[in-house]
C-alpha positions in Angstrom: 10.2 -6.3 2.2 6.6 -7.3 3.1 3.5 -5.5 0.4 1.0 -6.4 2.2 -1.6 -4.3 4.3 -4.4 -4.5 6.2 -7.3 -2.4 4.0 -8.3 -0.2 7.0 -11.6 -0.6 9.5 -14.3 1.9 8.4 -14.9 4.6 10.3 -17.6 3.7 13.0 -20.6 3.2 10.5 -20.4 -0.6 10.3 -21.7 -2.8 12.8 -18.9 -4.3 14.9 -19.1 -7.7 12.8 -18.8 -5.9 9.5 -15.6 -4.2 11.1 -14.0 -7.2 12.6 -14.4 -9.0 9.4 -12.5 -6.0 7.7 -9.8 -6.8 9.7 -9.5 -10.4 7.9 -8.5 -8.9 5.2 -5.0 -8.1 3.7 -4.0 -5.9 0.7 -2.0 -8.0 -2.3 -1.7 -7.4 -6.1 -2.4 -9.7 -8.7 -0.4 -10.4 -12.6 -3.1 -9.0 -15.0 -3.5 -12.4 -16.9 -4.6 -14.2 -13.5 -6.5 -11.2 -12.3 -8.9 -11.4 -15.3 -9.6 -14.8 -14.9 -10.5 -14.3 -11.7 -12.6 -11.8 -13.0 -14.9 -14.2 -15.4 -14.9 -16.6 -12.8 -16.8 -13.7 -10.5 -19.1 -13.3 -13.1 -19.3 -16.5 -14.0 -23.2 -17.5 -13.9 -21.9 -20.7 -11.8 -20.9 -17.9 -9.1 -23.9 -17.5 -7.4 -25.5 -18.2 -4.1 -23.8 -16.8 -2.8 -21.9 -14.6 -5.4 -18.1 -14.8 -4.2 -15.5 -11.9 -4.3 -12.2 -11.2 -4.9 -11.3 -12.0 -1.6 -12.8 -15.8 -1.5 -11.9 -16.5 -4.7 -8.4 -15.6 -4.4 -8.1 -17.1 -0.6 -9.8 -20.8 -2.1 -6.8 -20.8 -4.7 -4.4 -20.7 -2.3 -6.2 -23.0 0.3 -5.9 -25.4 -3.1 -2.4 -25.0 -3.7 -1.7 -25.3 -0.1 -3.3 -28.6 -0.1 -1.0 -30.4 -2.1 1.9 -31.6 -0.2 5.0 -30.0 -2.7 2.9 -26.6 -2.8 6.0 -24.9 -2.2 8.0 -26.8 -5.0 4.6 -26.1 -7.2 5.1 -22.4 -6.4 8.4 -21.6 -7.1 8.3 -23.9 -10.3 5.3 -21.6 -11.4 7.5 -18.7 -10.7 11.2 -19.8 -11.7 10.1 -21.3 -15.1 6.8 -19.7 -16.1 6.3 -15.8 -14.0 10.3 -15.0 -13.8 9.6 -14.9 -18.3 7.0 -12.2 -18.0 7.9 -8.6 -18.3 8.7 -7.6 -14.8 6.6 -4.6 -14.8 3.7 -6.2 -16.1 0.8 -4.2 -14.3 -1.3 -5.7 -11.3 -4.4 -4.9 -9.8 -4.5 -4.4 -5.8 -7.2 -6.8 -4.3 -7.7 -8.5 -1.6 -7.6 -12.3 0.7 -8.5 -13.2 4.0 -5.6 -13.4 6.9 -5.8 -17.3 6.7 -4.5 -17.9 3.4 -2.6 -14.7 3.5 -0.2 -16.0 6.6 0.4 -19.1 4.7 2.1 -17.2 1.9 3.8 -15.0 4.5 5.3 -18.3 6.1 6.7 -19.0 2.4 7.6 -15.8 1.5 9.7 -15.7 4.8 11.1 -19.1 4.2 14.6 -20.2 2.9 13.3 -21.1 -0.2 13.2 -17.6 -0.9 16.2 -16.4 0.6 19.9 -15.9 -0.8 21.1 -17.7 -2.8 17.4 -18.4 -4.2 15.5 -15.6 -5.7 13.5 -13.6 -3.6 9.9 -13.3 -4.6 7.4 -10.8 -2.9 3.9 -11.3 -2.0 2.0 -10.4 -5.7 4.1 -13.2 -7.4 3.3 -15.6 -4.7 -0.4 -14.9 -5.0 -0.1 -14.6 -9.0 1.1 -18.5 -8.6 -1.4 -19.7 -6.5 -4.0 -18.3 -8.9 -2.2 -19.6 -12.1 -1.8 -22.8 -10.8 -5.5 -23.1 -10.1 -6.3 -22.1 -13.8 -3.8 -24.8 -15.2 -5.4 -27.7 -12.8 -9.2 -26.2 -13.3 -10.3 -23.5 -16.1 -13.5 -23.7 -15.2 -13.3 -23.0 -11.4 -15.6 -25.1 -10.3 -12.9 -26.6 -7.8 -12.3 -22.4 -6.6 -16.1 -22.3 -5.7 -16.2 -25.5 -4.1 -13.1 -24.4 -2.0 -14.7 -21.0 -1.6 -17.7 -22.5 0.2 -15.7 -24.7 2.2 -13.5 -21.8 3.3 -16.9 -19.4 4.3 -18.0 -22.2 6.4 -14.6 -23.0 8.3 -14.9 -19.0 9.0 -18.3 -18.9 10.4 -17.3 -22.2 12.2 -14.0 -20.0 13.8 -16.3 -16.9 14.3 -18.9 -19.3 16.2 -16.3 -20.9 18.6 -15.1 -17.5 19.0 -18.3 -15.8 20.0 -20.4 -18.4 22.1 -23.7 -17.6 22.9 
């Protein structure tokens, strides 16, 4: 079972880049614990210029993770030792990534790491990992900015080779 979702286009009141760039974004949920911490890091007052969302700052921790060459052994190590100990109806709040980073956790939630006879984990733990694992390598976030700007640019780099003048 996939739980992700495109968050709908608005209705024809954005400008057609505001509306394509609603498309880039898919629905997930994220553990409470890693959600808040997220959450300082967006008000952090080393956020700024521009001020990330939700969306970058949880896309940039899982462009990190997938960085490292084991990030699927990082992942399910988070969540077979550390996530699979939490109460399993621990609330989650519903936010957001961009299609990039959501398709690489798609291509490991569909893989045989998480099929039979491994567990199978859905979307919201796979994100919850990514985000942990950032905290664990990086409390501060400075390294989930720094990927967050590199991120925005290699979109407006796509966008420009899509759209030549």
């Amino acid at each position: 079972m996939l739980t992700a979702t495109p968050i709908p286009p608005p209705e024809n009141t954005a400008p057609p880049s505001e509306v394509s760039a609603s498309q880039d974004v898919i629905e997930t949920r994220l553990w409470l614990d890693e959600h808040d911490w997220l959450y300082s890091l967006l008000h952090s007052e080393d956020n700024v210029s521009p001020t990330f969302r939700f969306p970058d700052l949880i896309s940039a921790c899982i462009s990190l993770v997938f960085s490292h060459h084991d990030a699927s052994a990082q992942i399910f190590q988070f969540l077979g030792s550390e996530l699979v100990l939490r109460p399993p109806q621990t609330p989650r709040r519903r936010e957001s990534m961009w299609r990039k980073q959501f398709q690489l956790l798609l291509d490991l939630q569909l893989s045989p790491a998480n099929r039979h006879p491994n567990p199978k984990f859905q979307l919201d733990q796979l994100t919850t990992a990514c985000v942990a694992l950032c905290k664990t390598w990086d409390e501060s976030g400075a390294t989930i900015l720094r990927q967050a700007r590199q991120n925005m640019a290699a979109r407006a780099h796509q966008r420009g080779k899509a759209h030549p003048r």
